[in-house]
C-alpha positions as CSV (number, residue, x, y, z in Angstrom):
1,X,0.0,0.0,0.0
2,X,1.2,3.2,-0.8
3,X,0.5,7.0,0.4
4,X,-0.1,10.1,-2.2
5,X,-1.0,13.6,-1.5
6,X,-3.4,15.6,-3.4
7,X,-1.2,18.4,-4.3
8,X,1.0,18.2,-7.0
9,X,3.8,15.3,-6.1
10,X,6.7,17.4,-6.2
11,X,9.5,14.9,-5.2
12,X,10.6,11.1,-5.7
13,X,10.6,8.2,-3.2
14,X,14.0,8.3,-4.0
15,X,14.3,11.7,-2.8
16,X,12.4,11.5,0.3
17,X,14.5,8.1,1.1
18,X,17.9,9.9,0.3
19,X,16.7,12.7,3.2
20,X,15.9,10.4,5.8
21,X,19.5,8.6,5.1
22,X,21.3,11.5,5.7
23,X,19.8,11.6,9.5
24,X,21.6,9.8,11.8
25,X,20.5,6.7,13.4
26,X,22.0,6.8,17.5
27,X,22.0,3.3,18.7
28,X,21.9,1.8,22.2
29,X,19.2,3.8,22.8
30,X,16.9,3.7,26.0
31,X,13.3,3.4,27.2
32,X,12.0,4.3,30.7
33,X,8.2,4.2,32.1
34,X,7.2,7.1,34.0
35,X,4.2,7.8,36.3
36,X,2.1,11.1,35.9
37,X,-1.1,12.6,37.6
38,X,-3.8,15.0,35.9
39,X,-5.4,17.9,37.6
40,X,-7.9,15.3,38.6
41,X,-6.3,12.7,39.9
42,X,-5.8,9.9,37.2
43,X,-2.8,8.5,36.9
44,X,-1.3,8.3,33.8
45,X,1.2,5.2,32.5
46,X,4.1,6.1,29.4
47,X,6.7,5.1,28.0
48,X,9.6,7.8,27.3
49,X,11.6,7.3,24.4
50,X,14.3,10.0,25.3
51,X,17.4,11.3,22.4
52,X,21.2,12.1,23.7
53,X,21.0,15.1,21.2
54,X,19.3,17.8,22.7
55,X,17.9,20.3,22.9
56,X,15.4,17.7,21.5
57,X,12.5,17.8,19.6
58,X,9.4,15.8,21.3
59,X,6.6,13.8,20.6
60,X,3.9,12.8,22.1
61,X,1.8,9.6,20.9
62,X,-2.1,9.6,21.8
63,X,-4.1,6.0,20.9
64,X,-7.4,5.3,20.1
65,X,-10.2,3.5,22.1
66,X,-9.9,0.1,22.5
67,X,-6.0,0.0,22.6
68,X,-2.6,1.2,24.8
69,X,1.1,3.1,24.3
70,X,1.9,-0.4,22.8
71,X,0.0,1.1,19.6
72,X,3.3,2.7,19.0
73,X,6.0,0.2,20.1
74,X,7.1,0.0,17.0
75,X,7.0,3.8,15.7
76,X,8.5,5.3,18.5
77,X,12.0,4.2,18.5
78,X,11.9,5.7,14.4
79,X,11.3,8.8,16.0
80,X,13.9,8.4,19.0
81,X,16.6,7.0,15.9
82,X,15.9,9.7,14.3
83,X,16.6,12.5,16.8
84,X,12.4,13.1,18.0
85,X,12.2,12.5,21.3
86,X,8.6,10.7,22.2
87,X,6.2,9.8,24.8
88,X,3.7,7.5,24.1
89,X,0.7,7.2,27.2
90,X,-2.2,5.4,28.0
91,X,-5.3,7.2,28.4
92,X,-6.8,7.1,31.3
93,X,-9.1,3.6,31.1
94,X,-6.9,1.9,28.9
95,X,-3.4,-0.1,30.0
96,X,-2.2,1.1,33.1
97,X,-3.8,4.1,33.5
98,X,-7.1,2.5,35.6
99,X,-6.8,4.6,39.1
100,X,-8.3,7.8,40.4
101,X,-7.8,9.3,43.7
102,X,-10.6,10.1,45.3
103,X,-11.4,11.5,48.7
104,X,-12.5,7.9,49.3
105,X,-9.5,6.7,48.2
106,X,-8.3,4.8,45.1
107,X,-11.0,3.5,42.6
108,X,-10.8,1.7,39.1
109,X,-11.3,3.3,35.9
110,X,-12.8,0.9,33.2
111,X,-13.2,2.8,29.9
112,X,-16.1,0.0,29.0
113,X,-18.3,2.1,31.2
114,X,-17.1,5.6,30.0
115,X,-19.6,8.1,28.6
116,X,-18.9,11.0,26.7
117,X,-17.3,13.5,29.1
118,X,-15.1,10.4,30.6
119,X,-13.8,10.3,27.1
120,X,-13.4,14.4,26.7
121,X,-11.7,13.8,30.1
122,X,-9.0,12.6,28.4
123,X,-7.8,16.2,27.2
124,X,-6.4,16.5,30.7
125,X,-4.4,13.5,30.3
126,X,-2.9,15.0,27.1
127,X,-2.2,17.8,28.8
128,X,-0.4,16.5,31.7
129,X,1.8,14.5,29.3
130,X,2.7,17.9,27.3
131,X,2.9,19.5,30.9
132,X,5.9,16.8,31.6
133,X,7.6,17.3,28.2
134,X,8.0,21.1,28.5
135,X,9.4,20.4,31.9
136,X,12.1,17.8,31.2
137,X,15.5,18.9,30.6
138,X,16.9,18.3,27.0
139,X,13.7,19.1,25.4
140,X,12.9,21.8,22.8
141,X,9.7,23.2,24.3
142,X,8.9,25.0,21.1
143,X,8.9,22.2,19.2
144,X,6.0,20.0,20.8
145,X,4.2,17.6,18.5
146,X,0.8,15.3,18.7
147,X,0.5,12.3,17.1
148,X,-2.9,10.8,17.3
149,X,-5.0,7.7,15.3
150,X,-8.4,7.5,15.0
151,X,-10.2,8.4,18.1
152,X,-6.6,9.5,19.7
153,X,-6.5,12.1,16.9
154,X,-9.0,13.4,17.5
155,X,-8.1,14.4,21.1
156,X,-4.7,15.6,19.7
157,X,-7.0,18.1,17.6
158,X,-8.9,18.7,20.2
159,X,-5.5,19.9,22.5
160,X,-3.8,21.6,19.7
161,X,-7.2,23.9,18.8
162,X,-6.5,25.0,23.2
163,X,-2.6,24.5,23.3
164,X,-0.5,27.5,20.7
165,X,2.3,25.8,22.0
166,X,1.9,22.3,19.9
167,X,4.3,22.9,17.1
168,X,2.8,20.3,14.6
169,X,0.0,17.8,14.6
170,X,0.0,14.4,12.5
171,X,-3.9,12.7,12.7
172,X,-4.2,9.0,11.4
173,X,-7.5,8.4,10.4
174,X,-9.2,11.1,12.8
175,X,-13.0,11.6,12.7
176,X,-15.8,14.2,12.6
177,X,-16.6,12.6,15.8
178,X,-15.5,9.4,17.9
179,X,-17.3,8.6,20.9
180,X,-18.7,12.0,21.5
181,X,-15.1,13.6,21.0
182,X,-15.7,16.1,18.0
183,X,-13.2,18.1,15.2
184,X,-15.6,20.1,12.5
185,X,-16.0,22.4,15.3
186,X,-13.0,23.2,16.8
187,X,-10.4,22.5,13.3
188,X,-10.2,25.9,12.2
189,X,-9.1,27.0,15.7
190,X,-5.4,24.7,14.2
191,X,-4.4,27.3,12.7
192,X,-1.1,27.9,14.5
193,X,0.8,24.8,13.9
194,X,1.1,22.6,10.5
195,X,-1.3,20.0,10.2
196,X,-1.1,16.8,8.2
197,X,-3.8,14.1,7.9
198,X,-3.6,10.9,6.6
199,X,-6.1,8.5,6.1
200,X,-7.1,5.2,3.6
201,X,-9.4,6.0,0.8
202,X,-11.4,2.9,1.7
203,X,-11.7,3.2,5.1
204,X,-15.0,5.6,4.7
205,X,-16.1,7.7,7.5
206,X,-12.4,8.6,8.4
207,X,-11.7,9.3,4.7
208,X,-15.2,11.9,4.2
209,X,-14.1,13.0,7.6
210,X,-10.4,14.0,6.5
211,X,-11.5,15.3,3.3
212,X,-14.4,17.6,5.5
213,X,-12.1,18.6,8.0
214,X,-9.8,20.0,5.2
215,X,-12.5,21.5,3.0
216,X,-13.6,23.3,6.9
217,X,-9.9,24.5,7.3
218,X,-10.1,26.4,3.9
219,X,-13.0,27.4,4.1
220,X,-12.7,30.1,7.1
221,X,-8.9,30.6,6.0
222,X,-7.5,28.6,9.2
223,X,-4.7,27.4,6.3
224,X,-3.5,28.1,2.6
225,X,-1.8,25.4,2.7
226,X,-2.6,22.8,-0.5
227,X,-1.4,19.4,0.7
228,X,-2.6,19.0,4.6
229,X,-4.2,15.7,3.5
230,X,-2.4,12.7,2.3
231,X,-4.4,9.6,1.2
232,X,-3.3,5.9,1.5
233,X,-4.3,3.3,-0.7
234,X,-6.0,0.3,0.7
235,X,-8.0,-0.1,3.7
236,X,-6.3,0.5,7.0
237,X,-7.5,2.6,10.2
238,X,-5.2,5.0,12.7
239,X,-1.6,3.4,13.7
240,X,-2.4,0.3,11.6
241,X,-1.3,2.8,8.2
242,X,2.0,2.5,9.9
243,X,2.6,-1.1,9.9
244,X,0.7,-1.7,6.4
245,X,1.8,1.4,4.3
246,X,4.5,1.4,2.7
247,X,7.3,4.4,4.0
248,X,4.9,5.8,5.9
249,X,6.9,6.0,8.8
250,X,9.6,7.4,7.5
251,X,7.3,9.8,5.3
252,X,6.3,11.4,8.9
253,X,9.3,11.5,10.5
254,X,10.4,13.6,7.1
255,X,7.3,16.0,7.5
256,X,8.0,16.6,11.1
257,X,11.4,17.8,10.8
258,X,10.1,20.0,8.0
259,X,7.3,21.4,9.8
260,X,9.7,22.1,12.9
261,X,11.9,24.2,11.0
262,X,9.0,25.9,9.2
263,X,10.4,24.6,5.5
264,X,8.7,22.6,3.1
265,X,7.7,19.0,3.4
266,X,8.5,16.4,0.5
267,X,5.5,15.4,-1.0
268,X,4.2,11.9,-0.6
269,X,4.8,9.3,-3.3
270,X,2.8,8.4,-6.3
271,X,0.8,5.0,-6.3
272,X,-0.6,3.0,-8.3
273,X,-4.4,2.5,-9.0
274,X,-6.4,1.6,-6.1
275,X,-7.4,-2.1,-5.6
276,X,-10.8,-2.3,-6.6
277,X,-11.4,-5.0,-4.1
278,X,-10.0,-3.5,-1.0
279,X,-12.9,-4.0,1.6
280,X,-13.9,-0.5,3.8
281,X,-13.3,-0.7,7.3
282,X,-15.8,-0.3,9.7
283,X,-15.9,3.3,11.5
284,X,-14.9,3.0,15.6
């Protein structure tokens, strides 16, 4: 499976490859798990992915329903080779991020039971994570990204549209809405950092979302930027693109660094046709 942007495709595979080989990989490098608390008492579980270069770059990693941090066990140490520094959590309900303290003491968070608000909660778990980034030494606190997939992009949205200190956003398959967590209204407010979605043409209510979400953008001049959408042959939803699409991590890690430094991103390759046959998948 392959990725293309609608813009015009301004630059080779080869090209963006050749980029990415001039970055150098650090090896031996180290993971740590650290222990956070929101303004309300959750406990929050990560994984930090720290970089010997600094000041660093950082990312943090935000997953959908229904998974953990181990979404991006395999994406984060690209980043971390390639100089980004990351942090991937788990929201609160999911992993290891199932207690609250209460003035009755400890309880269990199940996110079966969540409602809406629990999951709009999870905006203060987001920021608690960005809170700990800013404040760890090494780290470039101007240059602060979100990553989210599917329903975890669209809380990165969410933060970013609250947070002008988030220097970039990447969404994976986000939606107009997931689980009462919305985007048409709040996407325009995105206007301070770059933005780049990318989604699979047949996965359907996160591809008319994507394509929505940009027409919104352009539509009350939030951006004049022609390529914030990148589509993705085949079928695959949120962090699964990353495993399935061809490049696709590296295509990303590319962007980032361009949209740190303010300077044009390679464009994503050409693919071929899209298989008739690929089968949609279903909308979470």
């Amino acid at each position: 499976m392959f990725c293309y942007s609608q813009s015009v495709l301004r630059n080779s595979l080869v090209t963006l490859l050749t980029v990415l080989a001039a970055q150098p990989l650090v090896l031996g490098q180290t993971t740590r798990t650290v222990h956070l608390r929101t303004t309300d008492n959750v406990g929050i579980v990560g994984t930090w992915y720290p970089v010997r270069q600094t000041p660093a770059p950082a990312v943090l990693l935000v997953h959908s329903v229904e998974r953990n941090r181990n979404t991006w066990a395999s994406f984060a140490p690209i980043l971390q080779k390639n100089g980004l520094a990351a942090l991937a959590i788990d929201l609160r309900g999911y992993g290891e991020s199932t207690r609250k303290q209460t003035a009755d003491g400890s309880v269990t968070l199940d996110a079966s039971s969540f409602t809406g608000g629990d999951y709009r909660d999870m905006l203060l778990d987001v920021e608690t994570a960005v809170d700990w980034l800013q404040a760890q030494p090494g780290i470039d606190t101007k240059h602060i990204a979100l990553i989210g997939e599917s329903f975890g992009a669209n809380i990165a949205l969410r933060y970013a549209a609250i947070n002008e200190d988030i220097a970039a956003v990447v969404a994976l398959s986000p939606g107009i809405t997931y689980r009462g967590v919305r985007t048409d209204d709040i996407i325009s407010q995105v206007s301070h950092a770059p933005l780049r979605i990318f989604v699979s043409q047949y996965d359907p209510f996160a591809f008319e979302s994507s394509k929505r979400l940009v027409e919104i953008r352009k539509e009350t001049g939030a951006t004049t930027a022609t390529n914030e959408l990148t589509i993705c042959t085949g079928n695959l939803h949120g962090a699964d693109m990353l495993l399935g699409v061809r490049n696709l991590p590296q295509i990303i890690v590319i962007w980032l660094k361009a949209a740190f430094t303010q300077a044009p991103a390679p464009a994503a390759p050409p693919s071929p046709p899209v298989p008739p046959d690929a089968a949609p998948v279903p909308a979470k």
